[in-house]
FIGU-355742 format. One record per residue (C-alpha): residue number from 1; residue in one letter; y, x, z. Coordinates in steps of 0.001 Angstrom, whole numbers, plus 500000, padded with zeros to 6 digits. Last residue first. Layout:
<nodes>
num:residu:yy:xx:zz
NUM:A:Y:X:Z
...
</nodes>
This chain:
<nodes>
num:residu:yy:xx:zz
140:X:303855:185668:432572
139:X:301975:185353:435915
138:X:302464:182067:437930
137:X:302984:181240:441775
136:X:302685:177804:442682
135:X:299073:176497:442992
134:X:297096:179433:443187
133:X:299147:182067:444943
132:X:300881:179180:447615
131:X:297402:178269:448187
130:X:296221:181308:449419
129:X:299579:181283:451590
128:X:298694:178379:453188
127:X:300959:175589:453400
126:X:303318:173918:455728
125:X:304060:177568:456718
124:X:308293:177118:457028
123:X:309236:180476:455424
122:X:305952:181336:453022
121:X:304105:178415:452352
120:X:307095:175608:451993
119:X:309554:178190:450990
118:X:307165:179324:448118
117:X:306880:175547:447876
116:X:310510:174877:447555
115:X:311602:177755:445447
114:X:309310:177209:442494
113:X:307287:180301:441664
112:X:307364:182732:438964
111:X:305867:186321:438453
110:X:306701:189117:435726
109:X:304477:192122:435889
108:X:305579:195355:434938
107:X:303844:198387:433738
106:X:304184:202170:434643
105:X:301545:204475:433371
104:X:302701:207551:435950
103:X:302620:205178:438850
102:X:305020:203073:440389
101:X:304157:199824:439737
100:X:307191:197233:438081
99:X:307585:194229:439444
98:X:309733:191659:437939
97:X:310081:188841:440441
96:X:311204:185398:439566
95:X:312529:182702:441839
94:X:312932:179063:440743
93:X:315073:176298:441733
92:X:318302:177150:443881
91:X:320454:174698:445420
90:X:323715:175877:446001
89:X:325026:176629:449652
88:X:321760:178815:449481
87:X:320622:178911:452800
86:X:316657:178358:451782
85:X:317785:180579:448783
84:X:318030:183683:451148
83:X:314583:183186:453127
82:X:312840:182087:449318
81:X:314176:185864:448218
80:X:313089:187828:451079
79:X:309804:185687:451537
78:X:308939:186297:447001
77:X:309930:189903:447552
76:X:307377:190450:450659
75:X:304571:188608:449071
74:X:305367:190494:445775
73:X:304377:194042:447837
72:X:301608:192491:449726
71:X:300084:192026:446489
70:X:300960:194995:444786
69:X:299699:196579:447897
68:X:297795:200232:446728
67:X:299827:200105:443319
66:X:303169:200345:445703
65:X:305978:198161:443710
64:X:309016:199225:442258
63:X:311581:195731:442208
62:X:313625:193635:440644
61:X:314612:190197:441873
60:X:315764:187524:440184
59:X:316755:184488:441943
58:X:316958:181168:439564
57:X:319310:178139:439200
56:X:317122:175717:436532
55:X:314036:176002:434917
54:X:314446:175124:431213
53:X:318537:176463:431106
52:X:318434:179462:433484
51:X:320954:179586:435350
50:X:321154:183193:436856
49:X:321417:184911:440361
48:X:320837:188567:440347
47:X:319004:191128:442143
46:X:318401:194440:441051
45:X:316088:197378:442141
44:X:314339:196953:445301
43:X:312253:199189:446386
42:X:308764:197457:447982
41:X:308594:196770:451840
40:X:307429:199031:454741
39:X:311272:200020:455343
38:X:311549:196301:456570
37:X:315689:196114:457018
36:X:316569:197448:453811
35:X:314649:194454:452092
34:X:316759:191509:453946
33:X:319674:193720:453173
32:X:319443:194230:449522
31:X:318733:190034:449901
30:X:322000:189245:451673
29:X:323885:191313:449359
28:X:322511:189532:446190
27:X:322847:186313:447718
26:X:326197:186663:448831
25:X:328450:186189:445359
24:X:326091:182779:445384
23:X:327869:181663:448274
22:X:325013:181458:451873
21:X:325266:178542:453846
20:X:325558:179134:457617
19:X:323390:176279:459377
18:X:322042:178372:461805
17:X:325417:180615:462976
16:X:327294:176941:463405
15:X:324822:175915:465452
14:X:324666:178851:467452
13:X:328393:178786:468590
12:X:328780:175543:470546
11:X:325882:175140:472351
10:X:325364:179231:472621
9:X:328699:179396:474281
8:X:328231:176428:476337
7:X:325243:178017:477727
6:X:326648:181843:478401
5:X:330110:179936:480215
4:X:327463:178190:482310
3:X:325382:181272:483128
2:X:328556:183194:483843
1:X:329498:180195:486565
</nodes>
């Protein structure tokens, strides 16, 4: 009978958790905690949503990268933000990461990708991640 009362639970209940949209006023939150839950990952700085007029609805992300993974580093902020904007209730476009290293000559690197194949490598791995870097993801 518990087992039964456990199933229709989880029938009911988990759909409704899966398909949860996320409001623009939660995307920031939802992405501060996406990063505070790997303490491996980069520091993030700022995150903002903005519509930007030639790309379109774009995730921002700011963060202080390790110079010993850079790579790994805008790996992890490019997942955390295309995991978030996969539930966006609004669609969103682009994602840009400015990533500043932390050592004692500090420079930034500003990265773009399109949301849907950065989701398409990195969330739902339709594509391979090599690929992802080359074809989608470009250095300004």
């Amino acid at each position: 009978m518990m087992n039964l009362r456990y199933f229709l639970l989880s029938f009911f209940f988990v759909p409704l958790i899966s398909t949860a949209q996320i409001s623009d006023l939660k995307i920031p939150e939802s992405v501060q905690r996406y990063f505070q839950m790997n303490r491996l990952g980069p520091e993030l700085i700022s995150v903002d949503i903005i519509d930007n007029h030639e790309s379109g609805r774009t995730i921002k992300l700011k963060i202080i990268a390790n110079r010993n993974k850079s790579g790994k580093d805008l790996g992890f902020a490019f997942a955390a933000a295309a995991a978030i904007a996969n539930h966006a209730d609004r669609p969103i476009e682009v994602i840009w990461v400015d990533m500043i290293m932390n050592f004692k000559d500090s420079e930034m690197t500003m990265a773009v990708a399109p949301v849907d194949c950065t989701i398409d490598a990195i969330i739902l791995k339709n594509t391979e991640t090599k690929k992802w870097w080359q074809d989608c993801l470009q250095f300004l």
